[in-house]
KOLFIZA-455607 format. One record per residue (C-alpha): x, y, z. Coordinates in steps of 0.2 Angstrom, whole numbers, padded with zeros to 4 digits, always signed. Layout:
BEGIN
XYZ;...
//
This chain:
BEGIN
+0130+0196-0126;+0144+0190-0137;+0146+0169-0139;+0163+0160-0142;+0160+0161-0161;+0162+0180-0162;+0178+0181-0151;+0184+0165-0163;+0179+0177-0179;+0187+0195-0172;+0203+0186-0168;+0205+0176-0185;+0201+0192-0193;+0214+0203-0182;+0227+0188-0188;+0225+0187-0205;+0218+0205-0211;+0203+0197-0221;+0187+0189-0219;+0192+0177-0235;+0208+0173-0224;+0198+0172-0210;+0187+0159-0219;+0199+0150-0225;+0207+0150-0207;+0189+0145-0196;+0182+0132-0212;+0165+0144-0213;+0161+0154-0229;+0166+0173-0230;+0145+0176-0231;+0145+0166-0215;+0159+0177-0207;+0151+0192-0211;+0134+0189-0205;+0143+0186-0190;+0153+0201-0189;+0137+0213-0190;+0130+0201-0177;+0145+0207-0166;+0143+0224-0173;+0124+0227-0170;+0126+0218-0152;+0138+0232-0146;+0131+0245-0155;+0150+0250-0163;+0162+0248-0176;+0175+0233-0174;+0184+0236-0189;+0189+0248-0204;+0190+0245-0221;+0210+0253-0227;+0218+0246-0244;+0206+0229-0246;+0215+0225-0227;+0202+0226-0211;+0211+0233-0197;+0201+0235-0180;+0195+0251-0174;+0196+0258-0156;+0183+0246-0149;+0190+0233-0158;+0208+0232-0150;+0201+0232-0132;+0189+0219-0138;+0201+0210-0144;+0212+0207-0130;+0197+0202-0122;+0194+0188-0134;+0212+0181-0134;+0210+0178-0117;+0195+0171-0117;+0201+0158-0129;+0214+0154-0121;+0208+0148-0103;+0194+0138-0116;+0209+0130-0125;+0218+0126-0108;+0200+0121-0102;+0197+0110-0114;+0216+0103-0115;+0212+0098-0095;+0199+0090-0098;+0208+0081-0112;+0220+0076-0099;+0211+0069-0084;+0195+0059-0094;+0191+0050-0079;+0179+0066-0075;+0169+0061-0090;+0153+0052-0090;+0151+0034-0097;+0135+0031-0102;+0132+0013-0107;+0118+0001-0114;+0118-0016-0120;+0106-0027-0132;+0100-0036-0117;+0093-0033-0100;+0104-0050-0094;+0120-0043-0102;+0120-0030-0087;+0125-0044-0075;+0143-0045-0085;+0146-0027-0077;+0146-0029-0057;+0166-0036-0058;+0172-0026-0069;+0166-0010-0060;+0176-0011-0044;+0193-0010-0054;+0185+0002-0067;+0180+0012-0051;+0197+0012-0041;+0207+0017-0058;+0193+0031-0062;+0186+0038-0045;+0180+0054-0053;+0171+0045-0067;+0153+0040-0068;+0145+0027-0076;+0128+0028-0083;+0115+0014-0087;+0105+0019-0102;+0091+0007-0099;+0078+0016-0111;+0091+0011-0124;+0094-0006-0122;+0081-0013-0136;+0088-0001-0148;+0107+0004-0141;+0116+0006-0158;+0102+0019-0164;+0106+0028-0147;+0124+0027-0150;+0124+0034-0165;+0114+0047-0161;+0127+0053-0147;+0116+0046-0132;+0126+0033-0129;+0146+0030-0127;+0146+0012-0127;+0134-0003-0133;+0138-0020-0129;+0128-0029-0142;+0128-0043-0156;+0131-0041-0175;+0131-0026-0178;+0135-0021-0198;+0150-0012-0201;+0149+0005-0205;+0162+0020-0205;+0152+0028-0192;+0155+0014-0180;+0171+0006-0169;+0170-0011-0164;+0181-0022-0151;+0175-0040-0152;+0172-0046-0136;+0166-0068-0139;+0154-0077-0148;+0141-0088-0142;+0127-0099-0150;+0106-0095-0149;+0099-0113-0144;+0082-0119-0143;+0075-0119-0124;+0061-0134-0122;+0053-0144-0109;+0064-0157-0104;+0047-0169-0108;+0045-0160-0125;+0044-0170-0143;+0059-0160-0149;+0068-0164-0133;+0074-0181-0142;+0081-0171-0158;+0099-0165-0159;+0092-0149-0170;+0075-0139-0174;+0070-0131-0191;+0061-0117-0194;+0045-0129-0200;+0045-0137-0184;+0043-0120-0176;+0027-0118-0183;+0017-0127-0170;+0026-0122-0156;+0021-0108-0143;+0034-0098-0145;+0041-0086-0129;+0053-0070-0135;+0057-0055-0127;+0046-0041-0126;+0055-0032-0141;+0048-0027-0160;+0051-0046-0169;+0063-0038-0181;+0076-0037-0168;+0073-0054-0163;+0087-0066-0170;+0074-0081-0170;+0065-0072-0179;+0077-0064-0192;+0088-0077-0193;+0077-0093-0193;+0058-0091-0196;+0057-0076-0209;+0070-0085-0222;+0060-0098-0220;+0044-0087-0223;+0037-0095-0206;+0028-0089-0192;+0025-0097-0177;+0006-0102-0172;+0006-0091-0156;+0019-0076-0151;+0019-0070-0133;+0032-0059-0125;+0039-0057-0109;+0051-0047-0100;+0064-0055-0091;+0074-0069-0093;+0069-0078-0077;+0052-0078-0081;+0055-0084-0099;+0066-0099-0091;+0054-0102-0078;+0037-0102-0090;+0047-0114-0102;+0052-0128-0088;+0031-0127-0082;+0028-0131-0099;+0020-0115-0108;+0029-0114-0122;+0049-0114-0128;+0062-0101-0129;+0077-0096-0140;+0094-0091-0129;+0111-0093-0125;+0119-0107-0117;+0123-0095-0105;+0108-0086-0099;+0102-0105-0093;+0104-0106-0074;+0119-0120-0069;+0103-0132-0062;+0094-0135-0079;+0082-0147-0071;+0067-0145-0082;+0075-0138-0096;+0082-0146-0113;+0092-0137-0126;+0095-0140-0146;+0103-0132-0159;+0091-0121-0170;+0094-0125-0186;+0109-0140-0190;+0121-0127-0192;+0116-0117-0178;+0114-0098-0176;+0129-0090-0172;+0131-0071-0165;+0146-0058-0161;+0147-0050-0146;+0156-0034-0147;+0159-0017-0137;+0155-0003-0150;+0157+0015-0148;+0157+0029-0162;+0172+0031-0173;+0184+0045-0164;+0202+0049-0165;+0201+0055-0145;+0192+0040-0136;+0194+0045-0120;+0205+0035-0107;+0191+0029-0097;+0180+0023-0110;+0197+0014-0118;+0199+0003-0100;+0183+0000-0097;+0184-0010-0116;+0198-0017-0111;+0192-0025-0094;+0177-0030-0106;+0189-0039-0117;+0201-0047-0102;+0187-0053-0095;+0179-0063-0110;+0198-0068-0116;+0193-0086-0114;+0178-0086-0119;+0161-0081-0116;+0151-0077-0100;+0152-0093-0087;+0140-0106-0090;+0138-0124-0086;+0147-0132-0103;+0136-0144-0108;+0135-0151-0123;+0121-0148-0135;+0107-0160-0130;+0112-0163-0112;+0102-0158-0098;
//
């Protein structure tokens, strides 16, 4: 059976009278065309073309095939320009750098949804420790993460910025300092998430320039329980002020670092002159949504339980 290649190949051939033309025409070597062309050829079991004054002109077999390859190209170039046209068939597949993030998604689906009946979001949850990886590795359409180097490869829309804060006991000894360094994390028990320690800001950012490690690591899984541990007194997290539940009884923050550890949120997709229409909106609901500011949280200051 003959693929789309060969019917692409026998028609550029037809046109321009050469497979040097015709490599010129379809950006593939002549050694590649012609490999192909005997592909066809042994596949059929006849002759497509003839050789006559350094000019290939097609045979018998070759005409009829010919008009059989015309046509198939075109209903796949008016396939592919329908689709081109209506993107809300496509699929959406999404992850983010945080299970919490996927709360940020419930409002802005329903209008998504109503503008895009035919689309179909999908959650790549198996992505989210590692999205960017996935995205570039054409799992993924769209990662919702933090700081994220710039690279060719790579489209970002920033979305807002937030600050990673120190998560203590409201009784703690740090509880009465306005920040923490990295050397007063050393005797602390410190909580993360369940994620190598390398794509752990606190880590990355504030213990290894130090060249510190804290006296005991343990993860956990999700934000509630990391939250929850911290306020029975097990041990203290680094978070965003907006992961914090609005009742903070228990719970005291401080800036990590005196400057603070600042991070980017962004939507980012792979780098393409055709983003499709869907994928384009959903952005844009990302970014009206965030437009003053960051996810809702209580706005406390620094310090204030």
């Amino acid at each position: 059976m003959l693929e789309l290649r060969h019917f692409k190949l026998i028609a550029a051939v037809a046109d321009t009278g050469s497979l040097a033309a015709a490599s010129r025409q379809l950006h593939l070597t002549s050694s590649a065309l012609s490999h192909q062309l005997r592909d066809a050829e042994e596949r059929l079991g006849v002759k497509l073309f003839q050789r006559r004054q350094r000019r290939l002109l097609l045979t018998g077999a070759g005409e009829n095939l010919l008009h059989s390859a015309r046509r198939v190209l075109s209903e796949v170039a008016q396939a592919e320009a329908l689709c081109r046209a209506h993107p809300q068939d496509d699929l959406l597949r999404l992850s983010t750098g945080c299970y919490t993030v996927y709360g940020w998604l419930p409002p802005i689906l329903g209008q998504w949804q109503a503008e895009y009946p035919r689309a179909e979001l999908r959650i790549v949850l198996e992505a989210t420790r590692q999205p960017v990886d996935a995205l570039l590795n054409g799992g993924l359409d769209l990662a919702l993460t933090t700081d994220v180097p710039r690279q060719a490869r790579l489209a970002q829309t920033a979305l807002f910025e937030d600050e990673l804060l120190l998560v203590v006991p409201a009784g703690h000894a740090l509880a009465r300092r306005g920040h923490v360094t990295a050397e007063e994390l050393v005797s602390e028990h410190l909580l993360t998430y369940a994620a190598p320690r390398e794509q752990l800001d606190v880590f990355t950012r504030v213990l290894w320039p130090a060249n510190v490690e804290p006296r005991r690591v343990s993860p956990v899984p999700l934000t509630e329980a990391l939250i929850e541990l911290v306020r029975g007194g097990v041990g203290v997290t680094a978070l965003p002020g907006w992961m914090l539940p609005a009742q903070r009884q228990g719970l005291h923050t401080l800036r990590l670092t005196p400057r603070g550890i600042r991070r980017r949120w962004s939507a980012v997709t792979r780098t393409s002159r055709q983003r499709p229409a869907s994928l384009t909106r959903f952005i844009q609901l990302l970014r009206e949504r965030f437009a003053s500011g960051g996810p809702k949280a209580p706005q406390l200051p620094v310090g204030i339980v």
